[in-house]
N, CA, C and O atoms as a MOPAC input file, in Angstrom:
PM7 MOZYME 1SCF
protein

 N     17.69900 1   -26.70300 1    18.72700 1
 C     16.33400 1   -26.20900 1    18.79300 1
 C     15.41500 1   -27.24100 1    18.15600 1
 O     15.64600 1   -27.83400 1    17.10200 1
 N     14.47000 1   -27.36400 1    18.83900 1
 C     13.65300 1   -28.77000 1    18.29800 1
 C     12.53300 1   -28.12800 1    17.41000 1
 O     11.71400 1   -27.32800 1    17.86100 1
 N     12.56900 1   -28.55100 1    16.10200 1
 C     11.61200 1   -28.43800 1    15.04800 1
 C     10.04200 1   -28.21500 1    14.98300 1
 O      9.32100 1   -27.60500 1    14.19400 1
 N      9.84000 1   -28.84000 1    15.95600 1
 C      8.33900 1   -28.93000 1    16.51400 1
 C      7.80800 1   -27.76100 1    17.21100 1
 O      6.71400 1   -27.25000 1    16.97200 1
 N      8.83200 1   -27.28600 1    18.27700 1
 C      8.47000 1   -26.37400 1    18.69400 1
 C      8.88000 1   -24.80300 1    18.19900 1
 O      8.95500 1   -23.74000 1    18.81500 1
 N      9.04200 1   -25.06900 1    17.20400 1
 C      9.48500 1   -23.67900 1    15.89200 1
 C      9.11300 1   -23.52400 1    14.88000 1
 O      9.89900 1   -23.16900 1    14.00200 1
 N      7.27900 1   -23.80300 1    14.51400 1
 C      7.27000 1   -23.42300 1    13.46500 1
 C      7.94700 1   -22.40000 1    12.74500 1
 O      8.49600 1   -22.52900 1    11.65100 1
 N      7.84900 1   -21.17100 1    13.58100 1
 C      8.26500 1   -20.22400 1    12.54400 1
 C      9.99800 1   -20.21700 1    12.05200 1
 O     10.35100 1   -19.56600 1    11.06900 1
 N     10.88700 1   -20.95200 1    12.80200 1
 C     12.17600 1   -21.34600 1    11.72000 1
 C     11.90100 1   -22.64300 1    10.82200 1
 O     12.76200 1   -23.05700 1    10.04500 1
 N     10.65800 1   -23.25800 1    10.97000 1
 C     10.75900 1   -23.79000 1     9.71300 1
 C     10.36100 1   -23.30500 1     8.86400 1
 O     10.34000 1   -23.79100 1     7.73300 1
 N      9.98100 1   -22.32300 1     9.15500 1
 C      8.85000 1   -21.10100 1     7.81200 1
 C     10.02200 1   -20.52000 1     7.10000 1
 O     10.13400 1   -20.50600 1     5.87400 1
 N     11.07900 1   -19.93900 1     8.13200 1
 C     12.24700 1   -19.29300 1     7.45600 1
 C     12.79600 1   -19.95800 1     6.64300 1
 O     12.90200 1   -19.56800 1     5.48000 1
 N     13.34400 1   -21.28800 1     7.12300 1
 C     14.51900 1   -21.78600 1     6.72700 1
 C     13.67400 1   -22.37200 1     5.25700 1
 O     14.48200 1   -22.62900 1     4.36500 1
 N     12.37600 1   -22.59100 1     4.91300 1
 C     11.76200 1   -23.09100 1     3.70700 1
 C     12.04200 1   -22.22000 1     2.88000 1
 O     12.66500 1   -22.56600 1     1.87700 1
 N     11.60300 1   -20.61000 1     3.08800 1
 C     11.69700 1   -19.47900 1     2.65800 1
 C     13.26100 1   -19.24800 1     1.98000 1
 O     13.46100 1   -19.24200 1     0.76600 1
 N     14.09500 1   -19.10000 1     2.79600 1
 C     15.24600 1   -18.71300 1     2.63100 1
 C     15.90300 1   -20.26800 1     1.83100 1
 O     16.87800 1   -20.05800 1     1.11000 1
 N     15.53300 1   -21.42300 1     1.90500 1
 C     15.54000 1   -22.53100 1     0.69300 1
 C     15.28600 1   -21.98300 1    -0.49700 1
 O     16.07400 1   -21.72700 1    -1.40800 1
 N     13.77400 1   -21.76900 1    -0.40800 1
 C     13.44400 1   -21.94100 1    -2.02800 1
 C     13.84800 1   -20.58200 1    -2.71300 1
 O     13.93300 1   -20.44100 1    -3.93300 1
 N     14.11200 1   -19.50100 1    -1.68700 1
 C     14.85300 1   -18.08800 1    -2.21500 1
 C     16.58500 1   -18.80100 1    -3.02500 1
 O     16.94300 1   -18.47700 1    -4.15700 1
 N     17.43700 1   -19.81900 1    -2.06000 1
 C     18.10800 1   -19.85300 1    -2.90700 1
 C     18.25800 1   -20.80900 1    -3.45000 1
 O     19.33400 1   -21.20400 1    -3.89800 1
 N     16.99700 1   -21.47800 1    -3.52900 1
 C     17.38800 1   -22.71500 1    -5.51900 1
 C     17.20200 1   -21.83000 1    -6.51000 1
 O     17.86100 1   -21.83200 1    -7.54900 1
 N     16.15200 1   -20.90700 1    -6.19400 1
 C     15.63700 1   -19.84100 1    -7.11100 1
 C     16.72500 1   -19.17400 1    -7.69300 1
 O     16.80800 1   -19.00300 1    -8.90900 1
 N     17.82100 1   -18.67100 1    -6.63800 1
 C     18.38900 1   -17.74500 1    -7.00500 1
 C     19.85600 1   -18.67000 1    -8.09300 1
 O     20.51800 1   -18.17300 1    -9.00400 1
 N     19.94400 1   -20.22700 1    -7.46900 1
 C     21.06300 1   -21.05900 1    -8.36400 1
 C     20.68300 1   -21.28700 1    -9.62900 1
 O     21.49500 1   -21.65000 1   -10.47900 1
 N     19.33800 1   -21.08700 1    -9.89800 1
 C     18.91700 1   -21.66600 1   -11.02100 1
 C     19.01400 1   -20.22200 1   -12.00100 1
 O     19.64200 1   -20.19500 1   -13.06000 1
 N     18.17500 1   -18.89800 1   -11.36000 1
 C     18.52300 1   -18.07900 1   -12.12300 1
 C     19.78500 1   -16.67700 1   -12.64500 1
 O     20.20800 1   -16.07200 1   -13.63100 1
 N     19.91100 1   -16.77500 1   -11.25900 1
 C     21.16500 1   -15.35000 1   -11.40900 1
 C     22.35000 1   -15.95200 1   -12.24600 1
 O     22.50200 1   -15.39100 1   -13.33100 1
 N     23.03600 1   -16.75800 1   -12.02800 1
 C     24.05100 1   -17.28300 1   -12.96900 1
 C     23.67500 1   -16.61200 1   -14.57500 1
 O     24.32800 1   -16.34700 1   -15.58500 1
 N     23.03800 1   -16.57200 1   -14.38700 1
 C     22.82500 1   -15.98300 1   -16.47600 1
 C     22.23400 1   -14.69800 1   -16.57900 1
 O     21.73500 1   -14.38500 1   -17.65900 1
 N     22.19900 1   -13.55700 1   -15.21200 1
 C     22.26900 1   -12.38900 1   -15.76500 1
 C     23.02200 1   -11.65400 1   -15.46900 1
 O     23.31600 1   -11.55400 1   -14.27800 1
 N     23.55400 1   -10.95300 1   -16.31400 1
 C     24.46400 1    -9.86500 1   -16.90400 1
 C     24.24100 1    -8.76200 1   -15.98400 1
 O     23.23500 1    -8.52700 1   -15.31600 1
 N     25.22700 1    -8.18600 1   -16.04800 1
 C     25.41000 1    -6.75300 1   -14.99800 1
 C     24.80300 1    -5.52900 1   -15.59700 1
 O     24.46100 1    -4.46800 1   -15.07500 1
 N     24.73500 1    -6.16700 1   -17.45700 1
 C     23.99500 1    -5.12300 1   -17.84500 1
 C     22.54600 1    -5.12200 1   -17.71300 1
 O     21.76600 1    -4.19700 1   -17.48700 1
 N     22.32300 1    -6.62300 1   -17.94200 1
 C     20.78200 1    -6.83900 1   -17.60200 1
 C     20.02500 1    -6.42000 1   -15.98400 1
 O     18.95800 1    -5.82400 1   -15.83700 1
 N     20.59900 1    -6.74300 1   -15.30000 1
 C     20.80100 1    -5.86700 1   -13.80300 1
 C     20.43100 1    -4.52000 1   -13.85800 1
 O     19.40400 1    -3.94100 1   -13.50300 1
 N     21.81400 1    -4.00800 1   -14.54300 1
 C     21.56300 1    -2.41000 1   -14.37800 1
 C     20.67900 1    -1.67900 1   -15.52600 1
 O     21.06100 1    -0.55300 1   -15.84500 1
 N     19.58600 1    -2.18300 1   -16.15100 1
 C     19.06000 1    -1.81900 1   -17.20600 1
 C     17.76600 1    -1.46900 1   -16.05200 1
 O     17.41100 1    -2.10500 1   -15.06000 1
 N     17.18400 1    -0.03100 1   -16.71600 1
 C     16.48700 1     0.51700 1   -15.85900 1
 C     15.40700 1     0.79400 1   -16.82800 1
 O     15.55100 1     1.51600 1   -17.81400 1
 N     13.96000 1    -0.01900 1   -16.39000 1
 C     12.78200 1    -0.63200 1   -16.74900 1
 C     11.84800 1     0.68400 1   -17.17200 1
 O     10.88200 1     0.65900 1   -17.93500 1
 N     12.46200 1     1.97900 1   -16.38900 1
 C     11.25100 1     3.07900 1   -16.81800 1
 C     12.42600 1     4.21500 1   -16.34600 1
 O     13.59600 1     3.95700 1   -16.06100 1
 N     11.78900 1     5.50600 1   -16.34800 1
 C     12.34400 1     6.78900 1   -15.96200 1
 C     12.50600 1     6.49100 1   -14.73100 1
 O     11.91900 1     5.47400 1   -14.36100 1
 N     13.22500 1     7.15200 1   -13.83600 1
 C     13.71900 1     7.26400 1   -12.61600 1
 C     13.85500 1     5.61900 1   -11.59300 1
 O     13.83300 1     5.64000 1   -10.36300 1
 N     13.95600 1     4.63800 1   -12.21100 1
 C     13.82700 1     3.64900 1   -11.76000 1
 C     14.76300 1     3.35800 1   -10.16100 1
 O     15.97000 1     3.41200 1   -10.39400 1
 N     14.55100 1     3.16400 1    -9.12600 1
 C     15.58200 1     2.44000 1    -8.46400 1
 C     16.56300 1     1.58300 1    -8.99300 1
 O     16.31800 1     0.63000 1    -9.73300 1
 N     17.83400 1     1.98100 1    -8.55100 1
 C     18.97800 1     1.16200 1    -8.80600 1
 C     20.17100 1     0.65000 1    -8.02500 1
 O     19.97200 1     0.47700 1    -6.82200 1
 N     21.21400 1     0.41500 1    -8.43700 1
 C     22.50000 1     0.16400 1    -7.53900 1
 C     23.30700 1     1.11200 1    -8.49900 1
 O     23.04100 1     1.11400 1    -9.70100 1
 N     24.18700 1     1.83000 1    -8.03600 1
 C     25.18200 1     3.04800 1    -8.57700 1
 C     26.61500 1     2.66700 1    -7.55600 1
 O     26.65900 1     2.64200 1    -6.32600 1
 N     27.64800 1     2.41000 1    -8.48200 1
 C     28.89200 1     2.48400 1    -8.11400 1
 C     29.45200 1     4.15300 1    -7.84800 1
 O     29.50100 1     5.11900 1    -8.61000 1
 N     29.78100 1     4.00000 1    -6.60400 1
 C     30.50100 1     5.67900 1    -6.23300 1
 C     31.90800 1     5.29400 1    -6.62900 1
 O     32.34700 1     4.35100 1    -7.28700 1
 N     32.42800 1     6.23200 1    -6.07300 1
 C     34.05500 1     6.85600 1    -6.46200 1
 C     34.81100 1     5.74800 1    -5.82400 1
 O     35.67300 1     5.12000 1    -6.44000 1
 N     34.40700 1     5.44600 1    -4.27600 1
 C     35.61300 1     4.52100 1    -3.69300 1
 C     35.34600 1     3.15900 1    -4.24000 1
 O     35.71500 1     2.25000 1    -3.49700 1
 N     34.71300 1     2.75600 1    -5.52000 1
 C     34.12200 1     1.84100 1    -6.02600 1
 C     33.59000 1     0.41800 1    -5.43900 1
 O     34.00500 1    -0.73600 1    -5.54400 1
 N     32.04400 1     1.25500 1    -4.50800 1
 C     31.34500 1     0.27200 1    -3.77000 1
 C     30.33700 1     0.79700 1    -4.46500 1
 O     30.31800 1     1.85500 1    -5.09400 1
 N     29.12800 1    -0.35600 1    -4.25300 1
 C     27.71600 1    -0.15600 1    -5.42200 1
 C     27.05200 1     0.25500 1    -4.11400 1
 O     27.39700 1    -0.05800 1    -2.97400 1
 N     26.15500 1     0.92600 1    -4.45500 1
 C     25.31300 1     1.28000 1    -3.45500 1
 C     23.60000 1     1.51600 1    -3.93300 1
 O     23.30500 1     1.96600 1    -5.04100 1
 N     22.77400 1     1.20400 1    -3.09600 1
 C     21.15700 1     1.48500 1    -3.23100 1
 C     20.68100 1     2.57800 1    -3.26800 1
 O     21.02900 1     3.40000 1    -2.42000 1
 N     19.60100 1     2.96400 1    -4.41100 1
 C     19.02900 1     3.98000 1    -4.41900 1
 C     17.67500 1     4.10100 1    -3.56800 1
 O     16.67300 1     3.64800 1    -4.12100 1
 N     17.53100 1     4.63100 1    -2.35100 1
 C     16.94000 1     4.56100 1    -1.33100 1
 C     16.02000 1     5.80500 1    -0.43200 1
 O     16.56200 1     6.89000 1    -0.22000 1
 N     14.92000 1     5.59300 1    -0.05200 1
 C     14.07400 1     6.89000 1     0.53000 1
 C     14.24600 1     6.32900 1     1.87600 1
 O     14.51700 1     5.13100 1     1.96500 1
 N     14.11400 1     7.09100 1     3.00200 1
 C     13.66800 1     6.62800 1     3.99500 1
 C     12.21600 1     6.10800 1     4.13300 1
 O     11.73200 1     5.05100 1     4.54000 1
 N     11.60100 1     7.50900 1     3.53000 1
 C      9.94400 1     7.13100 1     3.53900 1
 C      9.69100 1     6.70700 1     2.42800 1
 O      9.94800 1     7.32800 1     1.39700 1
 N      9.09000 1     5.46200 1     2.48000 1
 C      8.42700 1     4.68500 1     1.11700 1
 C      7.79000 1     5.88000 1    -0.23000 1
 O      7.05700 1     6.86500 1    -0.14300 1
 N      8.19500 1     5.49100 1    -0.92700 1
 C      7.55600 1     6.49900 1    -2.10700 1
 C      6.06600 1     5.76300 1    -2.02700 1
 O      5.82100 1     4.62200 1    -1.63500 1
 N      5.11400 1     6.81500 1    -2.54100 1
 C      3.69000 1     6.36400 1    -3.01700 1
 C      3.42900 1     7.46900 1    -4.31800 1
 O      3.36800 1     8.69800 1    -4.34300 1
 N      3.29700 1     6.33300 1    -5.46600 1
 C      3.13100 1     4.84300 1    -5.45000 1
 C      5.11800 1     4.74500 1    -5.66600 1
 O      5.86100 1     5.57700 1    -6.18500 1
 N      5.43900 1     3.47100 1    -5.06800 1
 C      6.86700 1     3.14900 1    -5.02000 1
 C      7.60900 1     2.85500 1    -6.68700 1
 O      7.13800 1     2.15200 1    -7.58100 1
 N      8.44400 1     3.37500 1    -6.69700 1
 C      9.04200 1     3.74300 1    -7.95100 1
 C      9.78900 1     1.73100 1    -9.08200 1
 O     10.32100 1     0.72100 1    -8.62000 1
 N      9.57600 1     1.93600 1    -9.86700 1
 C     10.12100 1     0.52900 1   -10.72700 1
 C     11.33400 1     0.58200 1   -10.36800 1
 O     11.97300 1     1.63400 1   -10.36200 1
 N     11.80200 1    -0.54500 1   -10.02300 1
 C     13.58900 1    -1.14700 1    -9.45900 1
 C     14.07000 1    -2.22300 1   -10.32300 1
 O     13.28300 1    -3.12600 1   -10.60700 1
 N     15.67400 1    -2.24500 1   -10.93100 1
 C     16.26600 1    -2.89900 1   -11.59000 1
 C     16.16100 1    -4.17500 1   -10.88200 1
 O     15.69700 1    -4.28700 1    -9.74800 1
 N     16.76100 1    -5.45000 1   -11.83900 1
 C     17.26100 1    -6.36300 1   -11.27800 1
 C     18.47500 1    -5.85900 1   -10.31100 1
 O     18.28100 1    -5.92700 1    -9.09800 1
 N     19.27400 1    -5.53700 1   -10.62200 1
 C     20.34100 1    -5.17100 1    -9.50100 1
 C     19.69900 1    -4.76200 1    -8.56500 1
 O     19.91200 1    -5.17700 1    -7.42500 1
 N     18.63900 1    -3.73000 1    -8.88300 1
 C     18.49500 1    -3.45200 1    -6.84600 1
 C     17.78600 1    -4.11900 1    -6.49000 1
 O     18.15800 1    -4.44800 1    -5.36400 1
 N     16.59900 1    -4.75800 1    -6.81800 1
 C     16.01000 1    -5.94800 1    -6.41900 1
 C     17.30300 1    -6.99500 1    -5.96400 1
 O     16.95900 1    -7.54100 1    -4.91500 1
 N     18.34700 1    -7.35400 1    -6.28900 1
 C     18.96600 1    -8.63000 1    -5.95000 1
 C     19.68700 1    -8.01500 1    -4.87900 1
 O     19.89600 1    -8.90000 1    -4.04900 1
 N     20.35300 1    -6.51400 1    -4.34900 1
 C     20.73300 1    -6.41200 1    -3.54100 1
 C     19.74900 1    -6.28300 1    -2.21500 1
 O     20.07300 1    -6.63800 1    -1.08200 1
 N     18.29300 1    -5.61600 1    -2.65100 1
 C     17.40900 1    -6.29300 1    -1.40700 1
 C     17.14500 1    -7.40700 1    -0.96800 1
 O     16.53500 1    -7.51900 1     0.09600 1
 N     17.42000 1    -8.14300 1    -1.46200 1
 C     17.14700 1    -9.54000 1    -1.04800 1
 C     18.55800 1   -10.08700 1    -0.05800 1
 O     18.26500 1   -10.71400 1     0.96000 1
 N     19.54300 1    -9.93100 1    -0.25300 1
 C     20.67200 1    -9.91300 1     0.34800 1
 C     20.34900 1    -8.66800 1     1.47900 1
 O     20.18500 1    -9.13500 1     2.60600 1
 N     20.25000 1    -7.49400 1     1.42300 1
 C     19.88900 1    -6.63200 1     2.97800 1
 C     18.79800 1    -6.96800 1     3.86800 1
 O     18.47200 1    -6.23200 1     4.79900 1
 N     18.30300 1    -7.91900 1     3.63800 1
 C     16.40800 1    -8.21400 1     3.75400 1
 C     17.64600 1    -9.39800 1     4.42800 1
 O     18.36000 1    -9.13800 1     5.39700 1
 N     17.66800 1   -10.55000 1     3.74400 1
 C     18.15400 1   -11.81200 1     4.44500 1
 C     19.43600 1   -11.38300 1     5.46200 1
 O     19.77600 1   -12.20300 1     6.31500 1
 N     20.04700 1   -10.26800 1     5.37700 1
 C     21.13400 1    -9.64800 1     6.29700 1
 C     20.56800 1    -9.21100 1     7.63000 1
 O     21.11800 1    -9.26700 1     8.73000 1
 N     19.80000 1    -8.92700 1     7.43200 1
 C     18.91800 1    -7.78900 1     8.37400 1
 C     18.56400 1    -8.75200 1     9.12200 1
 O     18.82100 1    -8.89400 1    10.31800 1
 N     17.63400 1    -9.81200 1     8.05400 1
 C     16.57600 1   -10.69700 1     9.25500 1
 C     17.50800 1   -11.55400 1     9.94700 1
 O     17.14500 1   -11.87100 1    11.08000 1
 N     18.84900 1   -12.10600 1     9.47100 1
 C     19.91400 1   -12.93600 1    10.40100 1
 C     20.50300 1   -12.05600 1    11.63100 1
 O     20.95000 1   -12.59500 1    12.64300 1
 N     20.46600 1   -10.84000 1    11.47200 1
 C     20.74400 1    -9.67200 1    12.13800 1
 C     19.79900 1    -9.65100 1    13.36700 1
 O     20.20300 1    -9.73800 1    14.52600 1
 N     18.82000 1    -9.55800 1    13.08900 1
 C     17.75800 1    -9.80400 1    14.07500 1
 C     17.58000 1   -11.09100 1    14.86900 1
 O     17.62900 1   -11.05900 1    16.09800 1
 N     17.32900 1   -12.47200 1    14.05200 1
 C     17.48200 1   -13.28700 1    14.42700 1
 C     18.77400 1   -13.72600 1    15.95000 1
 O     18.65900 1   -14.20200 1    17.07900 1
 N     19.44500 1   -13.42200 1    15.43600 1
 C     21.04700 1   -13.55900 1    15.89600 1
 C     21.23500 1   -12.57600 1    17.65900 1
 O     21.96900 1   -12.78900 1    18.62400 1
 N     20.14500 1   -11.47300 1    17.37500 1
 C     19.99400 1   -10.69400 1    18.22300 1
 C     21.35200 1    -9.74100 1    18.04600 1
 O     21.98300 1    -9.49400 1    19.07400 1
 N     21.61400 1    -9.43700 1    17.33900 1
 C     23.30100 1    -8.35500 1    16.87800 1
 C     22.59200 1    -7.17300 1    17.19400 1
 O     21.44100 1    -7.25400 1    17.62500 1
 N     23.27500 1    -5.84500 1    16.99200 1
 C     22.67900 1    -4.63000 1    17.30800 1
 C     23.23500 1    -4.00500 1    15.73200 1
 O     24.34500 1    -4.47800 1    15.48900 1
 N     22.69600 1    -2.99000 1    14.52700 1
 C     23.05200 1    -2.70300 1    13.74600 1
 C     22.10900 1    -1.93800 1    13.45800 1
 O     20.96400 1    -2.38700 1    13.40900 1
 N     22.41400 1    -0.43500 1    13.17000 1
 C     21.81900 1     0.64200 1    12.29600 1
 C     20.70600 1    -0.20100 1    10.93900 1
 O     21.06800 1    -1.31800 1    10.56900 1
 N     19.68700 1     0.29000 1    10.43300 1
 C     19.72900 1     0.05000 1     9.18500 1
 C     20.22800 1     0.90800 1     8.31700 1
 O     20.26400 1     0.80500 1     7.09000 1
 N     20.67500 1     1.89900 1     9.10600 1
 C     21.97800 1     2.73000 1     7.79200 1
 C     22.98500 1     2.10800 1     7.87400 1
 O     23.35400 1     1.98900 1     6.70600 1
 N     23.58500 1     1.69200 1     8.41500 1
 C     24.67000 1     0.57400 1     8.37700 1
 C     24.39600 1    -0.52900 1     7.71200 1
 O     25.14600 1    -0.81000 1     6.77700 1
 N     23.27800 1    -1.41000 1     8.02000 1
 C     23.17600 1    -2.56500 1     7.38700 1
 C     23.44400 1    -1.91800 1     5.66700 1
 O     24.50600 1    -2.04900 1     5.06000 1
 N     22.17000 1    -1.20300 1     5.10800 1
 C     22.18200 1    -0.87100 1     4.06900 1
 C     23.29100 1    -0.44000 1     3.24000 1
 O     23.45000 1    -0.69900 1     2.04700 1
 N     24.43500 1     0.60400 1     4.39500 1
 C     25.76900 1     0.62800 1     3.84700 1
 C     26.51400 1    -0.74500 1     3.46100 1
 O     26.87300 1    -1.18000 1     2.36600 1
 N     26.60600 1    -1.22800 1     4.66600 1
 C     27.69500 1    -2.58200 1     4.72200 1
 C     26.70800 1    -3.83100 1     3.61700 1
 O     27.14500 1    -4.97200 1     3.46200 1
 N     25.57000 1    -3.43100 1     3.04400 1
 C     25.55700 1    -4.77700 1     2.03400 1
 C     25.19100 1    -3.77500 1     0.51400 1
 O     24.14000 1    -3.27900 1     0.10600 1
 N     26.70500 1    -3.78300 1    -0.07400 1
 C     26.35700 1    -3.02000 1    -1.20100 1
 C     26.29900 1    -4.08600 1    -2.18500 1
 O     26.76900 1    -5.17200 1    -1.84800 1
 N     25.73800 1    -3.94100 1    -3.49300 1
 C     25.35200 1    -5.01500 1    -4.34500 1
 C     26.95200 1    -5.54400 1    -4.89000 1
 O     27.84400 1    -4.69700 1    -4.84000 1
 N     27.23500 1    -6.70100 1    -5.31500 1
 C     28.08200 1    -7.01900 1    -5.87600 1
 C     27.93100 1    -7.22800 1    -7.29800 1
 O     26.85600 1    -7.73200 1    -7.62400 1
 N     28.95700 1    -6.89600 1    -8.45500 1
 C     28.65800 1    -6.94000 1    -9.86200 1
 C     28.75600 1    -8.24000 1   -10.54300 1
 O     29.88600 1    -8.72300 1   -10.46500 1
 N     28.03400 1    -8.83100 1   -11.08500 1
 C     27.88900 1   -10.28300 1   -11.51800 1
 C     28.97300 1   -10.88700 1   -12.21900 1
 O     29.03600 1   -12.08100 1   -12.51100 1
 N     30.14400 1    -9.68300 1   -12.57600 1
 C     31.44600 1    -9.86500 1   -12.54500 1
 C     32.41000 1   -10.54700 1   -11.97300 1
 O     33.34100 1   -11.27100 1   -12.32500 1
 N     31.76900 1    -9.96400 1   -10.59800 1
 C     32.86800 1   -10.59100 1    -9.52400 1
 C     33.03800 1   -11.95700 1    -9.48700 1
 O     34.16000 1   -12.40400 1    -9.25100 1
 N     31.71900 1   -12.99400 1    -9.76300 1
 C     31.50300 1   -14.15800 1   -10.08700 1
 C     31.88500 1   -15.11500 1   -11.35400 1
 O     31.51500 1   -16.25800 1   -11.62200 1
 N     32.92000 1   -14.05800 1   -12.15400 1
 C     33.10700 1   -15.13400 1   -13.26600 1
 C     34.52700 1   -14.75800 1   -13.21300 1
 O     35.34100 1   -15.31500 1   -13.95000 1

């Protein structure tokens, strides 16, 4: 695909760059507790169920005004967000209840 005639994958591919120097430079040094530390009352989060997969705390319809979210669930949107849009991109066919199932957060554990 020739560059010129795509701005908008060079928009992505800048995007989805500086998303992950961002993310090499910072996630490495936070903690699963720092993640799951929840900023106010009822905050959005990631919650490990029983068959021990993490999963998103999620509305269909946007809350107003939208509720404070951990680092953990913030870092697993960003991973369903970049899933989704390769999803699309790619032209695949996928639920977003599926997507949202199939990208549950991983614990910063798993990485050390």
């Amino acid at each position: 695909m020739d560059s010129a005639a795509s701005p908008e994958l060079d928009i992505l591919r800048w995007q989805f760059d500086l998303a992950w120097r961002l993310e090499e430079h910072h996630l490495p040094h936070v903690t699963d507790a720092a993640c799951l530390r929840q900023p106010a009352p009822n905050s959005w989060n990631v919650r490990e169920n029983t068959d021990g997969a993490w999963r998103p705390d999620w509305a269909d319809a946007e809350p107003d005004p939208a509720p404070p979210v951990t680092i953990g669930w913030l870092t697993w949107h960003l991973i369903w967000w970049w899933s989704s849009l390769i999803t699309a991109l790619l032209e695949l066919t996928a639920t977003e209840e599926y997507s949202r199932a199939a990208h549950g957060w991983v614990s910063a554990l798993a990485y050390r």
